[in-house]
Structure formats: structure tokens, C-alpha cells
C-alpha positions as CSV (number, residue, x, y, z in Angstrom):
1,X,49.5,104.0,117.3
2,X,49.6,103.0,113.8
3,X,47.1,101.7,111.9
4,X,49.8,98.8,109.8
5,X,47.0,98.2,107.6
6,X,46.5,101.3,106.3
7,X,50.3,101.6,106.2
8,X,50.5,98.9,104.1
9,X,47.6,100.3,101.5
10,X,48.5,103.7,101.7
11,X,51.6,105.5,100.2
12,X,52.3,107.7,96.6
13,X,54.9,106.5,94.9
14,X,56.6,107.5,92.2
15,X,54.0,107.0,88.7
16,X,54.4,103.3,87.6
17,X,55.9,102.6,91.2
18,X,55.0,100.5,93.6
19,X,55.7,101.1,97.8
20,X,55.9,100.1,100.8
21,X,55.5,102.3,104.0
22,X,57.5,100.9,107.2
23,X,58.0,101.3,110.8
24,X,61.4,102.5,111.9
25,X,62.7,103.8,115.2
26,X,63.6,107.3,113.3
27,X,59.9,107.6,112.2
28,X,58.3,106.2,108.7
29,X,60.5,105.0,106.0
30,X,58.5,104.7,102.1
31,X,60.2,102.1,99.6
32,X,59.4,102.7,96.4
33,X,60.1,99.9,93.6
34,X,59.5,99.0,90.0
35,X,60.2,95.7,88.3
36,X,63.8,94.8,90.0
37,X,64.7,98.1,90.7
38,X,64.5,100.0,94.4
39,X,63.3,103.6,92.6
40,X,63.3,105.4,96.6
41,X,64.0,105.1,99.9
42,X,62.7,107.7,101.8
43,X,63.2,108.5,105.5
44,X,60.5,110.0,108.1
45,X,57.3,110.5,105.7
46,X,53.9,110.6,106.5
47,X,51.1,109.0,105.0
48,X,49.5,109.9,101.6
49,X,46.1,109.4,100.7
50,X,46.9,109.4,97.0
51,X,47.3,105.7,95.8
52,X,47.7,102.2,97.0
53,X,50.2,99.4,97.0
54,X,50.2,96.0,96.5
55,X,49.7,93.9,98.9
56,X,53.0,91.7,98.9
57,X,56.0,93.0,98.3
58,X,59.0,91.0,96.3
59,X,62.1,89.2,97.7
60,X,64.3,91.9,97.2
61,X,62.3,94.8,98.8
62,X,61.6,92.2,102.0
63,X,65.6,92.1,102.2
64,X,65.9,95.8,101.7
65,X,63.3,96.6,104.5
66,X,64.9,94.1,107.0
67,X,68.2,96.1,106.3
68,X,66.8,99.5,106.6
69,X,65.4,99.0,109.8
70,X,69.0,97.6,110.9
71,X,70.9,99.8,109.7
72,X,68.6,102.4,111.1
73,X,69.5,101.1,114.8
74,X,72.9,101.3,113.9
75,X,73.7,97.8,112.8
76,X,76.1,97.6,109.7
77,X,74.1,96.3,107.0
78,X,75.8,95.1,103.1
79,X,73.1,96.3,101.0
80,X,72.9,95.5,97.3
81,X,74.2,98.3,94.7
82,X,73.1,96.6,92.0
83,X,69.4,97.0,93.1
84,X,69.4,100.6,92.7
85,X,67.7,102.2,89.9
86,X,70.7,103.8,88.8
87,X,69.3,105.7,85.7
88,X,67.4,108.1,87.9
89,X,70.7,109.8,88.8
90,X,73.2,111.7,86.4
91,X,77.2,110.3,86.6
92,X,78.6,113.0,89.1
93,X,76.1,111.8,92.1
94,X,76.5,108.4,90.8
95,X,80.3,108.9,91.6
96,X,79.4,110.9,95.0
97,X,76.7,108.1,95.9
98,X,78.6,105.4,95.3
99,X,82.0,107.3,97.2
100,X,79.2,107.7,99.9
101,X,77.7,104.6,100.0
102,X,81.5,103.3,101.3
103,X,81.3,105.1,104.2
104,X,81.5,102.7,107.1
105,X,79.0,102.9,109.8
106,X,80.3,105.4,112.9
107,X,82.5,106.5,111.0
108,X,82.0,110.1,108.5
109,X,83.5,112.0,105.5
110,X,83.2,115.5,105.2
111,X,81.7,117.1,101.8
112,X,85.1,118.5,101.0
113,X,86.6,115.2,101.4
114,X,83.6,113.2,98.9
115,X,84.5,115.8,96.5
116,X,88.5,114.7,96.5
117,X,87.6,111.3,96.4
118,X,85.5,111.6,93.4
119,X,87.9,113.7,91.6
120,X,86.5,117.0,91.7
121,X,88.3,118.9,94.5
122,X,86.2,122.1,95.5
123,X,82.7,120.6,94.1
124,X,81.7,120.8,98.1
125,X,78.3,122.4,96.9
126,X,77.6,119.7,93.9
127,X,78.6,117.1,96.4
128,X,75.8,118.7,98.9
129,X,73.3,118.8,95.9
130,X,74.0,115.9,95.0
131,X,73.3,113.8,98.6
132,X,70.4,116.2,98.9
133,X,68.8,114.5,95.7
134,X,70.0,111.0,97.2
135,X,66.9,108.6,96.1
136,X,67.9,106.0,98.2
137,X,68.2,107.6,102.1
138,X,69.9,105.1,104.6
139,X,70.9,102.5,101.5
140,X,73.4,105.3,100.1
141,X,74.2,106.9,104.2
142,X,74.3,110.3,103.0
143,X,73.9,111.1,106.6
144,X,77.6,110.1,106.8
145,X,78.6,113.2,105.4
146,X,79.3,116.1,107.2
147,X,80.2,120.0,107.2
148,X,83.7,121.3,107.7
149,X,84.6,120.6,111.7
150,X,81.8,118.1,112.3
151,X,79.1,120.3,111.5
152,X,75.4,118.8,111.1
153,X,74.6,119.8,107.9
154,X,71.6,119.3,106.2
155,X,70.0,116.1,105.6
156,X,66.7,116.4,103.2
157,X,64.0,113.8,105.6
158,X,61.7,115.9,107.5
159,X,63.2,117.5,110.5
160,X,66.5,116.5,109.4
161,X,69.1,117.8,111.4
162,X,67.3,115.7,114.1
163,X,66.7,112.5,112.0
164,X,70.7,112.7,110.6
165,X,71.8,113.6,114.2
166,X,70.4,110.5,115.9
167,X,71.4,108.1,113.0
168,X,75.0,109.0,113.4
169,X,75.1,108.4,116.9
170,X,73.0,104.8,116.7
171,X,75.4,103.6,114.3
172,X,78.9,105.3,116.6
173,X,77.2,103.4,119.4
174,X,76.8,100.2,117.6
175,X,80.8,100.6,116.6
176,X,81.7,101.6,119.7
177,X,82.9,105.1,118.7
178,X,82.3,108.4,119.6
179,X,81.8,111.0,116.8
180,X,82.3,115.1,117.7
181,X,79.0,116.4,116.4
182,X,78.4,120.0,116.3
183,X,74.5,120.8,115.3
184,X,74.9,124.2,112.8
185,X,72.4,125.8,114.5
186,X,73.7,125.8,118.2
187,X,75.3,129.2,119.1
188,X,78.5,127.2,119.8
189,X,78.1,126.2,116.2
190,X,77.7,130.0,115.1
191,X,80.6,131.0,117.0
């Protein structure tokens, strides 16, 4: 079990952020925030002993952690662009996490296909960069994108093939879909 209180003390944000560790059915989530601005949102952490947090959160993170933990069970969530701290990422994976961000839920792209759509046909590898560097986990769905013939991919969380794999098919089963998933690292995969 999880002590909530410690949870709620407990975290190490960004310097000059503040955060927020929460519950989710995919394991811990940490929000980090500054001023207005979500700063990170970062999928199956564990606790830090290195700073604390206050102890009420604003408006604005409240609504992003009632999203997060719907969208993380699949549910199709409209979360709010324009709360993203957008200087903390350079304008290709602004294009890529904006591309990725409308990506509807049970539905995927695959890393060739973000590249097209941002204009930058072969950039497959920036593209992958670039959704590995994704500040805002779950908010932007870079789990939404996958390798050539529905492979996995990577996905930066801890034990993310896992954490990517059952996001995909939460939110399929939510839209009533069924997505052809092949984990890289079967031997079916290999073959």
C-alpha cells in the first residue's frame, strides 16, 4: 500500500518546480509545475527523497490530474495545449508533439507517418528523439506512436514497453477497437 501522505510530500522536481505524485492504474505518475505552466508529466516513477511539495496544488494541475488518470484508463480526455510549458522544447518536437498530441485515442501513427505530417519526410529517428524527450507523457500520447508494422517501440517510463503496451489497449478498448500490436522483442517480432 501506499503511504498518500508521503506521496503527497515527497517528489524532485524540476529546480524552481513544484509536484505532485499520483495514483494511476499504470503505476505512479509525477506532475511537475511552475507558475501556470505544467513543466512534466511523467509516467510510472517512484518516490524521491529529495524535496517536498506543497501541500495544495492549483486549479489547473487538479484538472490535469483528473484527466491523466482518465485518459490513463483509456477514456478520451481534451487536455489544454496552452498549459504546457512550451519553451522547454525546441520547434521540430514542438511540431512532432503537437502532430502527436492529435492522435485520437485507439487509434496510432507510425514514426514515419509523424515525420510526413510535420514536413520532414525520413526524420523517423528525430521524430523518435524527439517523443523520447516528451515532457508531458499521457498529455502529448507519445505512446500513440508506433514502429513500422505495429511494432512496440520504445516508450521512455520505466518498463516501458509494458507501460505503452497496456495504455494502447485501455484506450482501443474504451473505443471499441482492436489495434495489431507486435512487442519488438517477441521472436515473432524478430522474425
Amino acid at each position: 500500500m501506499i503511504d498518500k501522505a508521503r506521496l503527497a510530500r515527497r517528489c524532485a522536481p524540476i529546480k524552481g518546480t513544484q509536484c505532485r505524485y499520483v495514483e494511476t492504474s499504470v503505476g505512479l505518475c509525477r506532475i511537475d509545475w511552475s507558475g501556470e505552466l505544467l513543466q512534466g508529466v511523467h509516467l510510472n516513477q517512484s518516490l524521491s527523497d529529495e524535496s517536498s511539495v506543497a501541500d495544495s496544488v492549483p486549479p489547473f494541475v487538479a484538472e490535469a490530474i483528473d484527466g491523466i488518470r482518465r485518459a490513463v484508463d483509456g477514456q478520451p480526455v481534451a487536455f489544454d495545449l496552452a498549459r504546457l510549458d512550451w519553451s522547454l522544447v525546441r520547434d521540430f518536437s514542438k511540431r512532432v508533439l503537437i502532430t502527436t498530441h492529435a492522435i485520437p485515442p485507439g487509434r496510432t501513427m507510425t514514426y514515419k507517418e509523424v515525420a510526413a505530417a510535420v514536413g520532414s519526410p525520413g526524420a523517423m529517428r528525430a521524430v523518435g528523439q524527439a517523443l523520447g524527450k516528451n515532457p508531458w507523457s499521457i498529455i502529448v500520447p507519445c505512446h500513440r506512436v508506433l514502429g513500422s508494422r505495429g511494432l512496440i517501440g520504445g516508450f521512455s517510463a520505466p518498463d516501458g514497453t509494458r507501460v505503452k503496451q497496456a495504455l494502447l489497449l485501455s484506450e482501443a478498448r474504451h473505443a471499441g477497437l482492436s489495434l495489431p500490436l507486435t512487442d519488438a522483442t517477441s521472436p515473432a517480432a524478430a522474425a
